[in-house]
N, CA, C and O atoms as a CHARMM CRD file, in Angstrom:
* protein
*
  312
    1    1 UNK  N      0.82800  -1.18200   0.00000 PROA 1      0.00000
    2    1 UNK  CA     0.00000   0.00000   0.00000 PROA 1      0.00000
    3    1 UNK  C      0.87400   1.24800   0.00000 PROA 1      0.00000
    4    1 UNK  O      1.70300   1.36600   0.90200 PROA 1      0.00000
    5    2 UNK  N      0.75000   2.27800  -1.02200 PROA 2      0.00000
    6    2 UNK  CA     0.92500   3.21700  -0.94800 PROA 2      0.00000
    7    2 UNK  C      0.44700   4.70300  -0.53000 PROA 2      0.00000
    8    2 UNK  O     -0.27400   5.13800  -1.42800 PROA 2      0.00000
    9    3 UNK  N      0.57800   5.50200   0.37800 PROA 3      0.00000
   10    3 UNK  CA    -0.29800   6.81800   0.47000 PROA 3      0.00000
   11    3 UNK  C      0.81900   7.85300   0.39900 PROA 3      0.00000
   12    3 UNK  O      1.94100   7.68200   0.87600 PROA 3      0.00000
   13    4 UNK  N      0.45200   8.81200  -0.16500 PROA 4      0.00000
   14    4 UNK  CA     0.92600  10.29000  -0.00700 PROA 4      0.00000
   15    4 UNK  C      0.27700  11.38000   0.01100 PROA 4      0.00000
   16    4 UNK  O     -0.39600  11.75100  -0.95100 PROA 4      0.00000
   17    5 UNK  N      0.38600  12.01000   1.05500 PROA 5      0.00000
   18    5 UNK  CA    -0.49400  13.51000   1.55900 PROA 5      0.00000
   19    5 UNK  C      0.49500  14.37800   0.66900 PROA 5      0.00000
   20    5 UNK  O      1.69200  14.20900   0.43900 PROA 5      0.00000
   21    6 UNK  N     -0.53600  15.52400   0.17000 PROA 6      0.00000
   22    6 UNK  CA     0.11700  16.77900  -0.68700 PROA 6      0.00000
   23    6 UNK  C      1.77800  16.14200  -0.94900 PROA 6      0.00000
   24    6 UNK  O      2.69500  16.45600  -0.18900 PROA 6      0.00000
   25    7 UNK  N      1.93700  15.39000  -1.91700 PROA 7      0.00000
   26    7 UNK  CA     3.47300  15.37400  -2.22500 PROA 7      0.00000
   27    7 UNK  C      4.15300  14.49200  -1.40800 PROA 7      0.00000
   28    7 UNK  O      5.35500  14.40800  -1.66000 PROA 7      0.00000
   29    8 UNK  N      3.84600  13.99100  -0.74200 PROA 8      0.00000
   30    8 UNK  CA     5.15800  13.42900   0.48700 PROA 8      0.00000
   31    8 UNK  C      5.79700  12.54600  -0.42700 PROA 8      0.00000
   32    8 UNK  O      5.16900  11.83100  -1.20800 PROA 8      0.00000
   33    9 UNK  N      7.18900  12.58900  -0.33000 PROA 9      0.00000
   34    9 UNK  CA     7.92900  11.96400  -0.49000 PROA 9      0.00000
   35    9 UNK  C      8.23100  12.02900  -1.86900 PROA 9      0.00000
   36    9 UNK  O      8.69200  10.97000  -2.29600 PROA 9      0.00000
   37   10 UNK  N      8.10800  13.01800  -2.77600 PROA 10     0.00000
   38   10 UNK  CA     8.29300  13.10900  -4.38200 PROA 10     0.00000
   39   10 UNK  C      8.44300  15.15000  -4.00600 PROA 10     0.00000
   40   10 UNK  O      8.09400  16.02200  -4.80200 PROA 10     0.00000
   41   11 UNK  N      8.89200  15.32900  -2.96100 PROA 11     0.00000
   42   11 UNK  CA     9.58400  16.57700  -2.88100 PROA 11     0.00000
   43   11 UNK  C      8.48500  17.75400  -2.67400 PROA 11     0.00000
   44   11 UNK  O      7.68000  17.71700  -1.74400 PROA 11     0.00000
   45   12 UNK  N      8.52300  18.71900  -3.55500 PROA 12     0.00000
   46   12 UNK  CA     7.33900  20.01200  -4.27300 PROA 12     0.00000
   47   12 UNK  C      6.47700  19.27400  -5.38900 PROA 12     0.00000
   48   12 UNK  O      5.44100  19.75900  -5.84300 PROA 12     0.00000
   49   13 UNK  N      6.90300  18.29900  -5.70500 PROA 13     0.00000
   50   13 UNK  CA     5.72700  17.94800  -7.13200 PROA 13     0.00000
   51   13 UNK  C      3.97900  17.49100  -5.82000 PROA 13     0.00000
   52   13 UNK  O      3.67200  16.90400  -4.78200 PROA 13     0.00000
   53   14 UNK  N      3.36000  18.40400  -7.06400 PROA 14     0.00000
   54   14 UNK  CA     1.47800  18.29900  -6.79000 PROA 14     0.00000
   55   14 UNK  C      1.01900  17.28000  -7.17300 PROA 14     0.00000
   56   14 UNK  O      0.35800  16.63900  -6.35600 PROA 14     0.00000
   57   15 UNK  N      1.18800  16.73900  -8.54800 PROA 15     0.00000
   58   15 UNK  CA     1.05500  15.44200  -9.25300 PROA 15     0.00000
   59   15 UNK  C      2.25500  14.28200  -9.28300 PROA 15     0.00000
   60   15 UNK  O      3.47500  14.25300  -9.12300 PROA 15     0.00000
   61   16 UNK  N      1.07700  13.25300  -9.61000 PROA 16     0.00000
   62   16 UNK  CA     1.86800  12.13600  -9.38700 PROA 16     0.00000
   63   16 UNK  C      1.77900  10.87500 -10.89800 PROA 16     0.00000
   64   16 UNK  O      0.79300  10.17100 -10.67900 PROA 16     0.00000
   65   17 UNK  N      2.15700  10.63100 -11.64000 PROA 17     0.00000
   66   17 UNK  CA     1.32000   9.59800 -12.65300 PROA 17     0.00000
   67   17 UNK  C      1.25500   8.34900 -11.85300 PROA 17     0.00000
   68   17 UNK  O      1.89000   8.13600 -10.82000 PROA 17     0.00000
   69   18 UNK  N      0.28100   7.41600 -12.53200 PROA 18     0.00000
   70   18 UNK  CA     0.26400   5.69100 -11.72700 PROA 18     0.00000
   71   18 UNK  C      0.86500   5.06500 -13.30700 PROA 18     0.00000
   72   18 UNK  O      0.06300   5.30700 -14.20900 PROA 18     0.00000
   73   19 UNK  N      1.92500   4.43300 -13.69100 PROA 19     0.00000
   74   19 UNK  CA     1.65100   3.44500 -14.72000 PROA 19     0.00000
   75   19 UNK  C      2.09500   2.27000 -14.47000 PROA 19     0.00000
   76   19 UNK  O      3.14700   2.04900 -13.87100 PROA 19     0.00000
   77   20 UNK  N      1.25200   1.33800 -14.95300 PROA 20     0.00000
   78   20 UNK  CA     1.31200  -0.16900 -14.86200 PROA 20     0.00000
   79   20 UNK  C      2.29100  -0.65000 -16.39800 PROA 20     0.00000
   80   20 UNK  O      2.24600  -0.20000 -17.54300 PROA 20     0.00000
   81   21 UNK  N      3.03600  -1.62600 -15.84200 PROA 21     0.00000
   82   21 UNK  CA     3.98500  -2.24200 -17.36100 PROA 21     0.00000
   83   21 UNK  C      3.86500  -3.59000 -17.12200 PROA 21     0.00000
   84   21 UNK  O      3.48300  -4.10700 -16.07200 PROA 21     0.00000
   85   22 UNK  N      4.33500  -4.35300 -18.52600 PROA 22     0.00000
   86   22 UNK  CA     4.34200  -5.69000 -17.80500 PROA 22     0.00000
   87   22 UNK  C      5.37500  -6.06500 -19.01600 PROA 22     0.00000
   88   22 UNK  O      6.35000  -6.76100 -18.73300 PROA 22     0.00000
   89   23 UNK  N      5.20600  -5.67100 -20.20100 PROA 23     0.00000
   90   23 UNK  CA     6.09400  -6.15800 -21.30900 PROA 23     0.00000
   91   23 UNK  C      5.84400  -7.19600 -22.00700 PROA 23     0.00000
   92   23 UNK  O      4.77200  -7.10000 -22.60400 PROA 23     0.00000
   93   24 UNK  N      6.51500  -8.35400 -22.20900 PROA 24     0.00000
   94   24 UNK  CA     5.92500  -9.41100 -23.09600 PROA 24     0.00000
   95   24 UNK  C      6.28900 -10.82400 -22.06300 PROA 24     0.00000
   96   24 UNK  O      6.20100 -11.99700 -22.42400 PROA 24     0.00000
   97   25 UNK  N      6.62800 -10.42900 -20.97800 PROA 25     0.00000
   98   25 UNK  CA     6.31800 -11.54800 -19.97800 PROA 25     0.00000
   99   25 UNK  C      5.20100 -11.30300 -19.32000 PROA 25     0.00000
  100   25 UNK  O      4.70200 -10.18900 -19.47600 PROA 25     0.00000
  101   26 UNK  N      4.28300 -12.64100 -18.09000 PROA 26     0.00000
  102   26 UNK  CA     3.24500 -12.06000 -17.97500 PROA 26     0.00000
  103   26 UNK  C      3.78600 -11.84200 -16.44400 PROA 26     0.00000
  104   26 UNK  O      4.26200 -12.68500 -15.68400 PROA 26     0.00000
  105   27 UNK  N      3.52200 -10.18700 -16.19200 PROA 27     0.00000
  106   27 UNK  CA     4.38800  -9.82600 -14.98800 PROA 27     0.00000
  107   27 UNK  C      3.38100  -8.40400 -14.95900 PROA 27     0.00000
  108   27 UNK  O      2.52500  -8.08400 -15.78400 PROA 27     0.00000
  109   28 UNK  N      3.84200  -7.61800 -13.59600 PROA 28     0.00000
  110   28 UNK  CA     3.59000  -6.42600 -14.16900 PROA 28     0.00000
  111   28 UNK  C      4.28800  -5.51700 -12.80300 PROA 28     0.00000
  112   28 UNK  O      4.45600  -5.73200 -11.60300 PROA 28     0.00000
  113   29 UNK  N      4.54000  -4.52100 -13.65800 PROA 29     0.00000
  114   29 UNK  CA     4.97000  -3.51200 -12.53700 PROA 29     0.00000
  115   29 UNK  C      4.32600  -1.66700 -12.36200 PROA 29     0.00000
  116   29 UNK  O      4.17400  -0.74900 -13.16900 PROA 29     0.00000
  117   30 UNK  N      4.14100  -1.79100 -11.16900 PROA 30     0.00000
  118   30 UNK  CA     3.65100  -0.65200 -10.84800 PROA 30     0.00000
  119   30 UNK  C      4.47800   0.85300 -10.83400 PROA 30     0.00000
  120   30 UNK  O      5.48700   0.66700 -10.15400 PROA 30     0.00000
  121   31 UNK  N      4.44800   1.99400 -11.22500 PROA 31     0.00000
  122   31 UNK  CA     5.53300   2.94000 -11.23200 PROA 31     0.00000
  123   31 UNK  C      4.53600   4.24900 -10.93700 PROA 31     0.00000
  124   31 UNK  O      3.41500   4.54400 -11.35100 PROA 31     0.00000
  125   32 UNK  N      5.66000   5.01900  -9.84700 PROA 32     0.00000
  126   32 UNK  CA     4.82800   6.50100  -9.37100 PROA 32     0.00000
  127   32 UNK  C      6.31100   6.92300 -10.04200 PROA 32     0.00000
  128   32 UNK  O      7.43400   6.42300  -9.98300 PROA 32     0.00000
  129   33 UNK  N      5.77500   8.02300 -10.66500 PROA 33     0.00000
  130   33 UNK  CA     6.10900   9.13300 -11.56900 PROA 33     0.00000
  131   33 UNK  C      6.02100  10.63500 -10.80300 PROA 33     0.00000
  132   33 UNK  O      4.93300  11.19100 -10.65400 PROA 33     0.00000
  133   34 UNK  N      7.42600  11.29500 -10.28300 PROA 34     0.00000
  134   34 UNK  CA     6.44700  12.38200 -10.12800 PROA 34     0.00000
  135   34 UNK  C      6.40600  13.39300 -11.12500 PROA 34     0.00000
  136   34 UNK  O      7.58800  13.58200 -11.41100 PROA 34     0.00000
  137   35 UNK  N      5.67200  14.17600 -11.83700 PROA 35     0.00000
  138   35 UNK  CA     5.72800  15.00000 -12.82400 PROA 35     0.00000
  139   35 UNK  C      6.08100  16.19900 -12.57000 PROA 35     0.00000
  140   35 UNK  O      5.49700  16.97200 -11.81100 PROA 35     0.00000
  141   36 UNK  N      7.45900  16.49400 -13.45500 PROA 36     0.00000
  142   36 UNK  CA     8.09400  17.35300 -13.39000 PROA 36     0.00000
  143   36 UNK  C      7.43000  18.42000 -14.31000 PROA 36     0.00000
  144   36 UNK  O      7.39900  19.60300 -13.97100 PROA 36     0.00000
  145   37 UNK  N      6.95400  18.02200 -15.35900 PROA 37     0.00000
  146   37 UNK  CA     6.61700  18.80800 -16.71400 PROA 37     0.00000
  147   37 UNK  C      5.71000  18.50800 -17.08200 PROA 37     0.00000
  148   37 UNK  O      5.65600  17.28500 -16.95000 PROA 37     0.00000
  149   38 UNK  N      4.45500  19.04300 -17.71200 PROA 38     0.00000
  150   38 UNK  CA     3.57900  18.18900 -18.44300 PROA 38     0.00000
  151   38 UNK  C      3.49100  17.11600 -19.34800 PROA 38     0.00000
  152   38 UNK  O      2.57500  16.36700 -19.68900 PROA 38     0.00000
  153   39 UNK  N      4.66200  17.23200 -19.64800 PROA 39     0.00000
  154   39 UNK  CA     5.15900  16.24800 -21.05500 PROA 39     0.00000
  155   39 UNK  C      5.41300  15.20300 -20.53000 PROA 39     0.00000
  156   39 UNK  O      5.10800  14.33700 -21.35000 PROA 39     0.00000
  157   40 UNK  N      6.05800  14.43800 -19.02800 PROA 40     0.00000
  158   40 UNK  CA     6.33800  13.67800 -18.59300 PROA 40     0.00000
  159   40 UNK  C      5.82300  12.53900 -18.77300 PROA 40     0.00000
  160   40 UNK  O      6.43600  11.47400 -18.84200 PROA 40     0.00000
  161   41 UNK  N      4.68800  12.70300 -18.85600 PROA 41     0.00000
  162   41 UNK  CA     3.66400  11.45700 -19.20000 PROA 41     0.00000
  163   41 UNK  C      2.30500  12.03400 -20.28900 PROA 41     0.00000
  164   41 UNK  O      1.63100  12.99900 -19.92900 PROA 41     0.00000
  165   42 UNK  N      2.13900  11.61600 -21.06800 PROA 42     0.00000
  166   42 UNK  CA     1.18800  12.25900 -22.08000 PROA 42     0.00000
  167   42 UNK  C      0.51800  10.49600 -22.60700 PROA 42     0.00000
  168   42 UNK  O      0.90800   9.32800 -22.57900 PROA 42     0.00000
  169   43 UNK  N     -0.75000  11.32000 -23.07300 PROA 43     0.00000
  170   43 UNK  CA    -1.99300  10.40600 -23.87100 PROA 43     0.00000
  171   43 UNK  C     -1.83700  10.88300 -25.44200 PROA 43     0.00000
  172   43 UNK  O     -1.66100  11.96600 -26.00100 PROA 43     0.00000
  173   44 UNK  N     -2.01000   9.35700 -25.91000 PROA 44     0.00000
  174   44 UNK  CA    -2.76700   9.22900 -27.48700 PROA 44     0.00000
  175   44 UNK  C     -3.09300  10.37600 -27.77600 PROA 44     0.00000
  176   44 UNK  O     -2.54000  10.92700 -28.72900 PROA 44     0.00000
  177   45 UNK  N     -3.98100  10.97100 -27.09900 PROA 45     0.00000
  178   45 UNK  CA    -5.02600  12.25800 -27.60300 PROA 45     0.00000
  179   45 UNK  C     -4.16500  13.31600 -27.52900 PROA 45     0.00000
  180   45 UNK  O     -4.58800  14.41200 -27.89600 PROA 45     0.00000
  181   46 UNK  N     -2.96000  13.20500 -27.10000 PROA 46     0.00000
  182   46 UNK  CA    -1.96400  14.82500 -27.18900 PROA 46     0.00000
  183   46 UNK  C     -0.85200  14.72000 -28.10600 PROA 46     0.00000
  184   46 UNK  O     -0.02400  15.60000 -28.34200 PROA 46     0.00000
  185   47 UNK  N     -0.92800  13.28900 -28.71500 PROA 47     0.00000
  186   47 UNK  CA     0.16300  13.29100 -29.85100 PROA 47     0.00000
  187   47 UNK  C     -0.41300  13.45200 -31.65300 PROA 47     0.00000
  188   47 UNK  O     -1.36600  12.77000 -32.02900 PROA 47     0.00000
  189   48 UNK  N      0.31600  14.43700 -32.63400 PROA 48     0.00000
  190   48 UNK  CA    -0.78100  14.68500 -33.34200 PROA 48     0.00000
  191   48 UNK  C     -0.15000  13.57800 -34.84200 PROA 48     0.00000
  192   48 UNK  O     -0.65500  13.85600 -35.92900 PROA 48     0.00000
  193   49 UNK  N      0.66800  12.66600 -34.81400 PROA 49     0.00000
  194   49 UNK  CA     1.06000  12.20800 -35.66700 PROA 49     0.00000
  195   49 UNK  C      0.12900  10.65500 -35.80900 PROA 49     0.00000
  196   49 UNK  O     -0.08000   9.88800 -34.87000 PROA 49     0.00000
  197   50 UNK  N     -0.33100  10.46800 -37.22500 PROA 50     0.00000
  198   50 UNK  CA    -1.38900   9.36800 -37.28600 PROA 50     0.00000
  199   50 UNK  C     -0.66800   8.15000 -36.74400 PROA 50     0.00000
  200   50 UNK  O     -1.26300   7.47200 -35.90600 PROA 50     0.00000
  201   51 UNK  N      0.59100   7.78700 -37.14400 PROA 51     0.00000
  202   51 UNK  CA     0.57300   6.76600 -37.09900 PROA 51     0.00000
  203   51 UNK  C      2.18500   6.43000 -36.42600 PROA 51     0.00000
  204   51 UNK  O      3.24000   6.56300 -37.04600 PROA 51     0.00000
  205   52 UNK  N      2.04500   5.99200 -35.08100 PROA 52     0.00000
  206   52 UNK  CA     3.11400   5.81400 -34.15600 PROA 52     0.00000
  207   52 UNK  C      3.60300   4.65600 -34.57500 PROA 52     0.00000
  208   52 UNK  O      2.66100   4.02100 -35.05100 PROA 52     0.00000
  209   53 UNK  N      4.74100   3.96200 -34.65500 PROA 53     0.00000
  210   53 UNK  CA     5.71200   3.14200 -34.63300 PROA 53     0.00000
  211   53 UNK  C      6.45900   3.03900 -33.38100 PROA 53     0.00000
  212   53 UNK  O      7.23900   3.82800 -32.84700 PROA 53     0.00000
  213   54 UNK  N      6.02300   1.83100 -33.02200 PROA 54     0.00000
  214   54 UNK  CA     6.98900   0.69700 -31.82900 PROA 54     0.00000
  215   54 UNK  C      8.03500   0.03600 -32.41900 PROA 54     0.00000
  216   54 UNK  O      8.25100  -0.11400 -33.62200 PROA 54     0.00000
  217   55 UNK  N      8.92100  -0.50200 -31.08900 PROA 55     0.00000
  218   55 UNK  CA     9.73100  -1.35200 -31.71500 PROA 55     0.00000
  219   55 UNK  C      9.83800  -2.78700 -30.40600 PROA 55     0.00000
  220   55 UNK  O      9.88200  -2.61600 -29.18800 PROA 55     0.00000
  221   56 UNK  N      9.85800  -4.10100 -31.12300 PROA 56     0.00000
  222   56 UNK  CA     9.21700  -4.64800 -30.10200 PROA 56     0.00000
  223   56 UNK  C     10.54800  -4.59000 -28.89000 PROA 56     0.00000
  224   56 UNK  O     11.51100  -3.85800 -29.12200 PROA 56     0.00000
  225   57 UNK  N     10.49400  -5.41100 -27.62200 PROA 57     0.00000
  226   57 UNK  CA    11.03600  -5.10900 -26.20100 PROA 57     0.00000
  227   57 UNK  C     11.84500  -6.31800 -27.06800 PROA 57     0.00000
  228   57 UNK  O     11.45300  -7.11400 -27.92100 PROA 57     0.00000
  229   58 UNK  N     13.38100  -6.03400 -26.33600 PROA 58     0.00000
  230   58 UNK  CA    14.11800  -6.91500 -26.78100 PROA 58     0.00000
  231   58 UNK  C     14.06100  -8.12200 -25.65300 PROA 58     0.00000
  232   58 UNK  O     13.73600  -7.94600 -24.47800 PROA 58     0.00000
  233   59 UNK  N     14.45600  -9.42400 -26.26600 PROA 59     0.00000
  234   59 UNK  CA    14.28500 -10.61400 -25.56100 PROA 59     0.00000
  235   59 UNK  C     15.11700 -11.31800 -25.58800 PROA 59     0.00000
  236   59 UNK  O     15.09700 -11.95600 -26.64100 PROA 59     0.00000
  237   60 UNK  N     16.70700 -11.83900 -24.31500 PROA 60     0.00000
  238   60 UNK  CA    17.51900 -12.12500 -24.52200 PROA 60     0.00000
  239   60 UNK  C     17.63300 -13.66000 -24.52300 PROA 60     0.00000
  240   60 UNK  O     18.72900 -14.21700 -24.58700 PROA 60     0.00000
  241   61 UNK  N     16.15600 -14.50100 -24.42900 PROA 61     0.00000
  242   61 UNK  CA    16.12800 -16.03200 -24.76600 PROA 61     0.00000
  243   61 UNK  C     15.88000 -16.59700 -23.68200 PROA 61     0.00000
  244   61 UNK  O     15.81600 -15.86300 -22.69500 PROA 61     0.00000
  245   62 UNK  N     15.67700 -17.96000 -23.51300 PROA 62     0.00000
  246   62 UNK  CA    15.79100 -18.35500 -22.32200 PROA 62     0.00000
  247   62 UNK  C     16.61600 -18.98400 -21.97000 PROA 62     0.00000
  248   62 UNK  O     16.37000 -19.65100 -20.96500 PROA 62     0.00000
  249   63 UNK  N     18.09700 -19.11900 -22.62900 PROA 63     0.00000
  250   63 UNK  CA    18.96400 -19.82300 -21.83000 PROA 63     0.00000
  251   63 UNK  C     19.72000 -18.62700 -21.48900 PROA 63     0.00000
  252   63 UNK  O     20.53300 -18.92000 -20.61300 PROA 63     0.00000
  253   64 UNK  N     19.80300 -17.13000 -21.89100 PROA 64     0.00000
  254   64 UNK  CA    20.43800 -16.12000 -20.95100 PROA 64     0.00000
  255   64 UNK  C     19.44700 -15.70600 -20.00200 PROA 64     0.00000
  256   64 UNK  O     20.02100 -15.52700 -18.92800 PROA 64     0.00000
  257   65 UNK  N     18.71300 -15.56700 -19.94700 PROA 65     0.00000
  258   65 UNK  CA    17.74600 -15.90800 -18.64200 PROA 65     0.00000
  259   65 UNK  C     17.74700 -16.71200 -17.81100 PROA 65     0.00000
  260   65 UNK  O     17.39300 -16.13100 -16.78600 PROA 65     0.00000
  261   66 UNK  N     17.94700 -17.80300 -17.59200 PROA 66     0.00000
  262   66 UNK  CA    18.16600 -19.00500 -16.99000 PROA 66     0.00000
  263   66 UNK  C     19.56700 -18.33800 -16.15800 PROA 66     0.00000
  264   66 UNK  O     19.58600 -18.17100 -14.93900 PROA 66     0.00000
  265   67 UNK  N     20.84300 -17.96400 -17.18700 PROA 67     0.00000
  266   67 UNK  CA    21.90700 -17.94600 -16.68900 PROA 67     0.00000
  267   67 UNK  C     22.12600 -16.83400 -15.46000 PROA 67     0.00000
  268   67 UNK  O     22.92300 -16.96700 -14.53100 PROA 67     0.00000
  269   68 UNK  N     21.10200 -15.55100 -15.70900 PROA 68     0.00000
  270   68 UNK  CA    21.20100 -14.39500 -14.78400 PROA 68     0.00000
  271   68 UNK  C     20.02800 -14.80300 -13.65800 PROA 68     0.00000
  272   68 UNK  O     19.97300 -14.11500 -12.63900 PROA 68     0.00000
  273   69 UNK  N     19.19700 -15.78700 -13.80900 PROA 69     0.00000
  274   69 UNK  CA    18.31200 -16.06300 -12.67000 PROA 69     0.00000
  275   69 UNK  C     19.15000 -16.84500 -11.75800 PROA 69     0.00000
  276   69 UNK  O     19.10100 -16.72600 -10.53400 PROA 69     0.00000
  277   70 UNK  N     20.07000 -17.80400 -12.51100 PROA 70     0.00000
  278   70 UNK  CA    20.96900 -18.47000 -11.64400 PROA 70     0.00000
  279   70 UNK  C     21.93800 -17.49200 -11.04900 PROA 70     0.00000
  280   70 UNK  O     22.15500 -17.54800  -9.83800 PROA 70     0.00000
  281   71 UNK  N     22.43100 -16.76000 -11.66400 PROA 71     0.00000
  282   71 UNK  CA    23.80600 -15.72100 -10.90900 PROA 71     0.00000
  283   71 UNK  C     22.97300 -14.98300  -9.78200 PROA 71     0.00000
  284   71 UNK  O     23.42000 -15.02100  -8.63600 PROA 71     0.00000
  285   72 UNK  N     21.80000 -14.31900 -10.03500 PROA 72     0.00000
  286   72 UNK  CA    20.86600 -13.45600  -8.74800 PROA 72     0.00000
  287   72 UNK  C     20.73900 -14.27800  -7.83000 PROA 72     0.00000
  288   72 UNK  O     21.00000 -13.91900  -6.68200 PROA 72     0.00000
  289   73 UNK  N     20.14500 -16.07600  -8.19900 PROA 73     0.00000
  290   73 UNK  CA    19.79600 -16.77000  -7.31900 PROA 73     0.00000
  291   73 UNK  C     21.32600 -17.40900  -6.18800 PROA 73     0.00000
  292   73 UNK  O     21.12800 -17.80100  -5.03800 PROA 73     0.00000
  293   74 UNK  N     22.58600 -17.38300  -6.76400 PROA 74     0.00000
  294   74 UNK  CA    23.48500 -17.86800  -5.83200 PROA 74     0.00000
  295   74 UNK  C     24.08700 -16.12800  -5.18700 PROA 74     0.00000
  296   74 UNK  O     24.81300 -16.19100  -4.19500 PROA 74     0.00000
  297   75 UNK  N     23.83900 -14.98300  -5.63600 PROA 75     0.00000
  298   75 UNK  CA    24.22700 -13.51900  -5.04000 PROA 75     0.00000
  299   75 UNK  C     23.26200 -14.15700  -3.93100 PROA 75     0.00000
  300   75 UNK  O     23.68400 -14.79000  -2.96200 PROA 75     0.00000
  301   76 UNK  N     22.28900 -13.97600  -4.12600 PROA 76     0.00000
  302   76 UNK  CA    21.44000 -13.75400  -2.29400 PROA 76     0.00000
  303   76 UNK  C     21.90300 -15.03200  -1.56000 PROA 76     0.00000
  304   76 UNK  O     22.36100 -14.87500  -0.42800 PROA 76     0.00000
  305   77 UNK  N     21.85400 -15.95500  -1.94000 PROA 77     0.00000
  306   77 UNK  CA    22.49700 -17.24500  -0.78800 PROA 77     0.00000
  307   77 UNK  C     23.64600 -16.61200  -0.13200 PROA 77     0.00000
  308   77 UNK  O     23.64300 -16.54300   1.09700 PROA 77     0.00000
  309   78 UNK  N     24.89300 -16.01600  -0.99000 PROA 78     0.00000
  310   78 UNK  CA    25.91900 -15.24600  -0.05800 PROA 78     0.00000
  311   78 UNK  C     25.23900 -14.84400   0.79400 PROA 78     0.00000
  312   78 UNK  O     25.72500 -14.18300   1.71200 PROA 78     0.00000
């Protein structure tokens, strides 16, 4: 659980964004944003170009995955 009265803890910023990610695993992560600028976080409806281009999330496989779940998994046993 998160709470913040007027700002706490994101300094002088008034606003805050919420965005949820998850990527192309099924995961997801929560992110507070505090907004510095208006631009910081913007909607569909404020960009005026028809047609946006992505590029997909890169994916390093699953046997280099495997290999960095194993290296994280013997770091915390230290």
């Amino acid at each position: 659980m998160f709470g913040f009265r007027n700002g706490a803890g994101f300094g002088s910023r008034k606003r805050v964004a919420f965005q949820f990610s998850g990527g192309d695993v099924a995961h997801a992560h929560a992110h507070l944003i505090p907004l510095l600028d208006k631009y910081d976080v913007t909607s569909r409806r404020y960009i005026e170009q028809e047609v946006i281009t992505f590029k997909p999330i890169p994916n390093p496989g699953n046997n280099e995955l495997r290999t960095f779940a194993k290296l994280i998994a013997d770091a915390l046993d230290r």
